[in-house]
C-alpha positions, 0 to 999 in steps of 0.5 A: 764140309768147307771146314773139312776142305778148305784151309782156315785162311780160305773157307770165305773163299770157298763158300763165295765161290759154292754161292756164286756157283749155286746162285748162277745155276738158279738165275741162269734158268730163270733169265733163259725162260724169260728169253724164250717166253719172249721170243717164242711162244709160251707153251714152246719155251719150257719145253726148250729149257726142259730138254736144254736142261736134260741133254746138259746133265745127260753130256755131263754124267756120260762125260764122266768116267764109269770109275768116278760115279761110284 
């Protein structure tokens, strides 16, 4: 997919940048529950990062337009 992209000169960039991204969006949760589990009881915190979770995909599809999710 990079190859199909990305200019030749910039596929490192591109493949950085889809790591970077991919290796956020799995220790952002996992820092987040560690908060909660801290802060808060721990049958409450994976509760509150499942319908964080939920509502920030829901805000992100319904942010779309109807056109783009086909």
């Amino acid at each position: 997919m990079a190859r199909r992209l990305a200019d030749p000169r910039h596929r490192a960039d591109l493949l950085s940048t889809y790591f970077l991204f991919a290796y956020t969006g799995t220790i952002v949760p996992t820092l987040a529950l560690g908060l909660l589990d801290q802060t808060m009881n721990q049958d409450v915190a994976p509760l509150i990062l499942a319908v964080a979770v939920v509502a920030t995909t829901l805000a992100g599809a319904l942010s779309r337009p109807i056109n783009a999710i086909a």
